[in-house]
DOVO-367887 format. One line per field, with one value per residue: x, y, z of N, C-alpha, C, CB in turn. Coordinates in nm, 4 decimals. Glycine has a CB too. Example, Ala and Ser with C-alpha at 12.3 -4.5 7.8 and 13.67 -1.06 7.14 Angstrom:
npx = 1.3190:1.2850
npy = -0.5690:-0.2250
npz = 0.7800:0.7080
capx = 1.2300:1.3670
capy = -0.4500:-0.1060
capz = 0.7800:0.7140
cpx = 1.3200:1.2900
cpy = -0.3300:0.0030
cpz = 0.7800:0.7870
cbpx = 1.1308:1.4084
cbpy = -0.4473:-0.0598
cbpz = 0.9046:0.5725
***
This chain:
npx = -0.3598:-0.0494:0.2374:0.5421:0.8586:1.0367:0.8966:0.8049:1.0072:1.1595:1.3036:1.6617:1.9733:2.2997:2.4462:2.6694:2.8052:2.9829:3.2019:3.0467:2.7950:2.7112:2.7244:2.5633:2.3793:2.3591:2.3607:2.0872:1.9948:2.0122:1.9177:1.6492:1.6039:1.6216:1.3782:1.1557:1.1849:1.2869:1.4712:1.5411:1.5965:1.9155:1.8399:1.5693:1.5729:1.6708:1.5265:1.2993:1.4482:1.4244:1.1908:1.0857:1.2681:1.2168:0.9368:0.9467:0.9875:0.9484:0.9057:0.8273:0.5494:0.2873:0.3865:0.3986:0.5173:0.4657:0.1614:0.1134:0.2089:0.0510:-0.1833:-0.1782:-0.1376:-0.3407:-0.5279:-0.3991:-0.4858:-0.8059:-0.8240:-0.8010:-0.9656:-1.1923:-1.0956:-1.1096:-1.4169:-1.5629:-1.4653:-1.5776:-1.8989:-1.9075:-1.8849:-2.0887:-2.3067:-2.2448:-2.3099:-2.5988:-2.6694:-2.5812:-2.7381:-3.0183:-3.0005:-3.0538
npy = -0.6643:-0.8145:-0.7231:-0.6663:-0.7976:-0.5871:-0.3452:-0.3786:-0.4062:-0.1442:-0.0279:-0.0369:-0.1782:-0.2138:-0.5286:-0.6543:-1.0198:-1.2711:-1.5307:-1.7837:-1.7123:-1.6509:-1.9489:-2.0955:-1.9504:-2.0202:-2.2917:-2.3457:-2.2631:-2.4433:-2.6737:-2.5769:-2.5417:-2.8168:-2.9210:-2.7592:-2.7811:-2.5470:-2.2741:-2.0197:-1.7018:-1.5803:-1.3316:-1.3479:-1.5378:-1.4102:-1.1830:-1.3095:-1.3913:-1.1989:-1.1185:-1.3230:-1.2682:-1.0064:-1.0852:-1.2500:-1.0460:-0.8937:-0.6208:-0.4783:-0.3476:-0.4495:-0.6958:-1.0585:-1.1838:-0.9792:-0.9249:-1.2180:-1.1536:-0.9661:-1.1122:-1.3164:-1.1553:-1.0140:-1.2841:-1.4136:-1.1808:-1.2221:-1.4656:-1.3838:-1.2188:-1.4226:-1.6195:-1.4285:-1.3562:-1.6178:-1.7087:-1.5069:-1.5719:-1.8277:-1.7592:-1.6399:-1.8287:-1.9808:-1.8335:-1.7608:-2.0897:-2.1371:-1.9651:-2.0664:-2.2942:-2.2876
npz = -4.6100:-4.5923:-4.3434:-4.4167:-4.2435:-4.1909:-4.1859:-3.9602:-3.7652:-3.6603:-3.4760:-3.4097:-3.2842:-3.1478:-3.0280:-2.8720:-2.8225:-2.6777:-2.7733:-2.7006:-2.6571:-2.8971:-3.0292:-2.8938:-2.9833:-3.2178:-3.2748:-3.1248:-3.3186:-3.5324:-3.4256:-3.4335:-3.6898:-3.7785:-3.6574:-3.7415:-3.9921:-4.1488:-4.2291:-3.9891:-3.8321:-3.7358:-3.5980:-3.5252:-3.3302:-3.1310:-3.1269:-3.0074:-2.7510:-2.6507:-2.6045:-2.4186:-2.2152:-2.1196:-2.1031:-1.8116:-1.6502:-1.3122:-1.2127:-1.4335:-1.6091:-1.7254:-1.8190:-1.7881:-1.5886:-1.3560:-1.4632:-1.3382:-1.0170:-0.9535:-0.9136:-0.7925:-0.5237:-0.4866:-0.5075:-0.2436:-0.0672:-0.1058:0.0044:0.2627:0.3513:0.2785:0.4771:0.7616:0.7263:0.7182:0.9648:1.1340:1.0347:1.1528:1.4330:1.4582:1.4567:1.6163:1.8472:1.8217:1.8226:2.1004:2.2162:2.1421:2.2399:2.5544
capx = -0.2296:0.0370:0.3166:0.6973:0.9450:1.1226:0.8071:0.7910:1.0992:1.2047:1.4676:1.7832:1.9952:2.3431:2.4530:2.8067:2.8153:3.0532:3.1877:2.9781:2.6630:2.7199:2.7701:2.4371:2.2829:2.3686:2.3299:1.9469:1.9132:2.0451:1.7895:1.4869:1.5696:1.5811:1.2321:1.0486:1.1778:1.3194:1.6148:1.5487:1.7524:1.9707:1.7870:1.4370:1.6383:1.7464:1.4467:1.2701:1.4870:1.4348:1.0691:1.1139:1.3171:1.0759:0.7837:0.9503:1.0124:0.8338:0.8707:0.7682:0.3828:0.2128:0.5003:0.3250:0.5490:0.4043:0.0246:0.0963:0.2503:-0.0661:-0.3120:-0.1089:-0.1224:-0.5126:-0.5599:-0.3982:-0.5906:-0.9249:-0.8285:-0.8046:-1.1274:-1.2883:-1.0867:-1.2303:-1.5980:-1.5599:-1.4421:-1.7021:-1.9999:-1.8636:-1.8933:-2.2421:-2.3346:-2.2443:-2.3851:-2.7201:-2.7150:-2.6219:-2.9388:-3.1365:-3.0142:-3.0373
capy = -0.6829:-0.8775:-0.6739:-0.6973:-0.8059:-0.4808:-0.2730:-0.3916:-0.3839:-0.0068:0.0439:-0.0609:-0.1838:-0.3322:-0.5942:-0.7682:-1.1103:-1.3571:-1.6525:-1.9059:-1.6819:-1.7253:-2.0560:-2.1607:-1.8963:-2.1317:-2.4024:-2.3411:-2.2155:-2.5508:-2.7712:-2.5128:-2.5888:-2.9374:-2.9550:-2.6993:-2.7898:-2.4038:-2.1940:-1.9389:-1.6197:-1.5403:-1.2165:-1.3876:-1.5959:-1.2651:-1.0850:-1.4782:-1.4368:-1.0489:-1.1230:-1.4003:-1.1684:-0.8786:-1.0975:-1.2857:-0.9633:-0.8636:-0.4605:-0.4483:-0.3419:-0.5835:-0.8265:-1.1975:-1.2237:-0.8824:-0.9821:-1.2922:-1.1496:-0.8787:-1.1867:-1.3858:-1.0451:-1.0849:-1.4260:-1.3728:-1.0983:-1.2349:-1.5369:-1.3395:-1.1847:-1.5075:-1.6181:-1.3360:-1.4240:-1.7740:-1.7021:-1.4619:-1.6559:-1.9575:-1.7373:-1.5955:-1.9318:-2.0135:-1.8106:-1.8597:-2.2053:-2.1479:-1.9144:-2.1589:-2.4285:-2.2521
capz = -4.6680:-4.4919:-4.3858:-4.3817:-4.1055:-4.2339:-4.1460:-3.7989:-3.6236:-3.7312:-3.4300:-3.4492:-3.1400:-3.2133:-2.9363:-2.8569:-2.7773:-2.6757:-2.8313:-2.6045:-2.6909:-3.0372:-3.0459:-2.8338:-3.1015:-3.3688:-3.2426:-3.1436:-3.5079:-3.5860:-3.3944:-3.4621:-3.8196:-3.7970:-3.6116:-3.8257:-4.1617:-4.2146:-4.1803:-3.8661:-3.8428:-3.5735:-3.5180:-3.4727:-3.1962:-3.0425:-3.0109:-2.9058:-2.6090:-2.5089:-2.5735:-2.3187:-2.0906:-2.0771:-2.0128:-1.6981:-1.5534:-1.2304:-1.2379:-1.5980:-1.5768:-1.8208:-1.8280:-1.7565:-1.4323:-1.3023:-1.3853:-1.2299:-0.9355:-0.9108:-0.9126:-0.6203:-0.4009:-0.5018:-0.4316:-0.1244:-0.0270:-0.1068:0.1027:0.3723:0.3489:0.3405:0.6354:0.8607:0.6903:0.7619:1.1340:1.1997:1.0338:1.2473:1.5958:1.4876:1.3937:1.7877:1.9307:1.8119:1.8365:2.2407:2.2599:2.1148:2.3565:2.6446
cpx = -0.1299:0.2010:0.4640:0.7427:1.0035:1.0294:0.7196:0.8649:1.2100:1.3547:1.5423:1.8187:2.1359:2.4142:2.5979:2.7733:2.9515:3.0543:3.0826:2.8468:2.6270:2.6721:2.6492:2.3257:2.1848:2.3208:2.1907:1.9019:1.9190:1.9391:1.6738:1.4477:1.5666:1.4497:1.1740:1.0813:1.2309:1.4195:1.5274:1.6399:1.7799:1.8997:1.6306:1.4836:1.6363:1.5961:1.3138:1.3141:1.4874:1.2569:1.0481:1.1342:1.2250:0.9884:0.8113:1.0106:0.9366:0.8333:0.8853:0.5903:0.4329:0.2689:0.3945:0.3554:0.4762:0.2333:0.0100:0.0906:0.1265:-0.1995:-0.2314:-0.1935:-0.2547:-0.5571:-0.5663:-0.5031:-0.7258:-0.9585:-0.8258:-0.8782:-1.2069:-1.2490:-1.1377:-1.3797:-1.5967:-1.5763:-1.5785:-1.8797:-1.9688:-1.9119:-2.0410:-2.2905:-2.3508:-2.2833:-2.5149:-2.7449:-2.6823:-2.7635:-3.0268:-3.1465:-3.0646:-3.1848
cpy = -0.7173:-0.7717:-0.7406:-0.7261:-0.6527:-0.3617:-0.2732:-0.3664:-0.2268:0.0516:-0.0845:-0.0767:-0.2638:-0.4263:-0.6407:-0.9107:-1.2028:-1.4768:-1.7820:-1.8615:-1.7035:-1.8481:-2.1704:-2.0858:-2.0271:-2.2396:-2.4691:-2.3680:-2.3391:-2.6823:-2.6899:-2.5677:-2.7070:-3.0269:-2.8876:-2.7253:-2.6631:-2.3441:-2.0618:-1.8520:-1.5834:-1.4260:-1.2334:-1.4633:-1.4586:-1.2044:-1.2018:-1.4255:-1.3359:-1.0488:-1.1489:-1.3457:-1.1103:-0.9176:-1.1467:-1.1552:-0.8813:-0.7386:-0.3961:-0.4443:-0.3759:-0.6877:-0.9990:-1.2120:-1.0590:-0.9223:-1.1036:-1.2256:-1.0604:-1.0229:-1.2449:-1.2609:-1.0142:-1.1699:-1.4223:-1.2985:-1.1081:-1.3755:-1.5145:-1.3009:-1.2945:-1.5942:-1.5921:-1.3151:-1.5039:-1.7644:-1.6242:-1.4931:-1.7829:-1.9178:-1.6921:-1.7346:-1.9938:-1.9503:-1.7749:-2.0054:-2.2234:-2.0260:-1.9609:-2.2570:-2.3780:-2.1892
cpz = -4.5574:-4.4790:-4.3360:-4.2863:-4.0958:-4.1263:-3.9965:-3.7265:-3.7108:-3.6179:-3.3768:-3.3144:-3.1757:-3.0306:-2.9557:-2.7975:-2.7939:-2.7610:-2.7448:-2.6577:-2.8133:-3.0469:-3.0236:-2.9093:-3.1717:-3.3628:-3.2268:-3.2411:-3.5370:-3.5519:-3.4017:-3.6099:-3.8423:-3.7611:-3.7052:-3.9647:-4.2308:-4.1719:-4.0783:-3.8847:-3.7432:-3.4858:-3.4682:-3.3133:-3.0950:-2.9728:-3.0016:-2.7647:-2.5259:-2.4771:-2.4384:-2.1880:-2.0327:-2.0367:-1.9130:-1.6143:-1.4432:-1.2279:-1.3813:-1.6079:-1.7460:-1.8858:-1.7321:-1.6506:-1.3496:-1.2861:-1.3146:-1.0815:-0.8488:-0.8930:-0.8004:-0.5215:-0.4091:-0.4040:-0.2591:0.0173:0.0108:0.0003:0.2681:0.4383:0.3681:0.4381:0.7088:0.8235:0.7294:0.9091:1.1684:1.1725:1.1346:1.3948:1.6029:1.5162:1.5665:1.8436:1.9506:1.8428:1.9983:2.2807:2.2738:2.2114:2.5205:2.7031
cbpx = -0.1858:0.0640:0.2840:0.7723:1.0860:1.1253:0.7406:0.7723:1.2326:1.0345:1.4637:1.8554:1.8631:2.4912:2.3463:2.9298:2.7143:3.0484:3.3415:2.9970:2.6333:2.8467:2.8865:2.4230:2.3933:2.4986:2.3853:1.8971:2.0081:2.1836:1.7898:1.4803:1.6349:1.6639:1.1800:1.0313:1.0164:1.2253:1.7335:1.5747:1.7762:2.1281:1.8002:1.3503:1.8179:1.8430:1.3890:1.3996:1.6144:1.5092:1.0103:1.2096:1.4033:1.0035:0.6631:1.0234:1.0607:0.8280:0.9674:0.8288:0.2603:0.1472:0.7043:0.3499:0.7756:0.4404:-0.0768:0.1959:0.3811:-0.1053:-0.3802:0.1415:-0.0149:-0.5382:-0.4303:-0.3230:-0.5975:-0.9655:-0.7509:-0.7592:-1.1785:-1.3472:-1.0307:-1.1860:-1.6695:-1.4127:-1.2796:-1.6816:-2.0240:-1.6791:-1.7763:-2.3344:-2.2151:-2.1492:-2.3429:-2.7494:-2.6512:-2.4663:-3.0212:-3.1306:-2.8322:-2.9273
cbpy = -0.5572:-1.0598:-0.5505:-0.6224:-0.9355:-0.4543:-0.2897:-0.4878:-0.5945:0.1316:0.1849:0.0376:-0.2664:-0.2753:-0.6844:-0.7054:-1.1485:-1.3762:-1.6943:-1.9046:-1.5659:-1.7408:-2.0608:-2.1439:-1.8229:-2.1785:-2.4058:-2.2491:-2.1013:-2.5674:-2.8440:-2.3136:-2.5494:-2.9801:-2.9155:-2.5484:-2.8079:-2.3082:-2.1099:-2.0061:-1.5006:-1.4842:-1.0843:-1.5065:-1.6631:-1.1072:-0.8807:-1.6524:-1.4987:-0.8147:-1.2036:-1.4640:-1.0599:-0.7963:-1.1815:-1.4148:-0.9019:-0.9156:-0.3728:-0.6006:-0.1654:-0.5438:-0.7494:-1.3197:-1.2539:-0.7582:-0.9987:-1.3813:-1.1157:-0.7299:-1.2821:-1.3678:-0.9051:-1.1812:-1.5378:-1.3162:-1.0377:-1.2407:-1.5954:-1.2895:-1.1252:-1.5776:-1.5805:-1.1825:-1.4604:-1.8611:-1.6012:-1.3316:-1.6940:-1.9883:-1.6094:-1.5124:-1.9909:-2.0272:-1.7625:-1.8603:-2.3069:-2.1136:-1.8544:-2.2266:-2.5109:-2.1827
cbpz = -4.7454:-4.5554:-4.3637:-4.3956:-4.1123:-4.4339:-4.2410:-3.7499:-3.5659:-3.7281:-3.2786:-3.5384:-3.0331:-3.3745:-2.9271:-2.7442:-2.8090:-2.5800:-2.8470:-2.4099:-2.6670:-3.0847:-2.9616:-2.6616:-3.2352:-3.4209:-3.1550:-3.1247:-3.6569:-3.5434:-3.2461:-3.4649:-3.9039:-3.7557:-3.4660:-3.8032:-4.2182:-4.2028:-4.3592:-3.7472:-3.9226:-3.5820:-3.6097:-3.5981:-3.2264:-3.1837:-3.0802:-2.9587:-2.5962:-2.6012:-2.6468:-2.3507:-2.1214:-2.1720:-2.0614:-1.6943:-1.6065:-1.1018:-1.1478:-1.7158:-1.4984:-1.9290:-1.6902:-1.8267:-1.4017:-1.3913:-1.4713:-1.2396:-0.9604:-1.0625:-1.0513:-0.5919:-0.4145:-0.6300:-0.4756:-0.1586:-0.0956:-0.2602:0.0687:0.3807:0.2178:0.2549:0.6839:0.8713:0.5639:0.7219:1.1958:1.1826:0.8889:1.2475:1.6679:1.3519:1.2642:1.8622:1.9657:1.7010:1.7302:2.3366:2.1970:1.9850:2.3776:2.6275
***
């Protein structure tokens, strides 16, 4: 069974905004509805743009910019490791092959 908008967003939050914020609300609403064919409500806009917020935030554990930022400091990491592998297969690598010559 499909449920309600009602039955999802249960708390309440009320917000002030400026005339300018308004205005670029509406305005959205106004070209969302002219691409999708449907009226949009201001409060789907709203929590659109805290969604948005919350996930580009880097000290938000499991925010998209946080697991990014944990896979960089990874990456990083693991490049570093095979740096100092690389280098030290490279010097074994030499100095067998002057044993051998020699």
């Amino acid at each position: 069974m499909k449920r309600k908008k009602s039955d999802l967003y249960t708390e309440r939050q009320t917000v002030s905004l400026t005339p300018e914020q308004m205005r670029r609300l509406k305005e959205l609403r106004s070209v969302r509805a002219r691409r999708d064919g449907r009226l949009i409500h201001l409060t789907d806009l709203i929590r659109d743009a805290i969604n948005y917020y919350l996930a580009a935030q880097e000290d938000l554990p499991g925010s998209r910019r946080a697991i990014a930022k944990g896979v960089e400091v990874k990456i990083e990491t693991l490049e570093a490791k095979v740096d100092t592998l690389t280098t030290t297969l490279n010097n074994f690598i030499e100095r067998v092959t002057r044993r051998r010559g020699s």
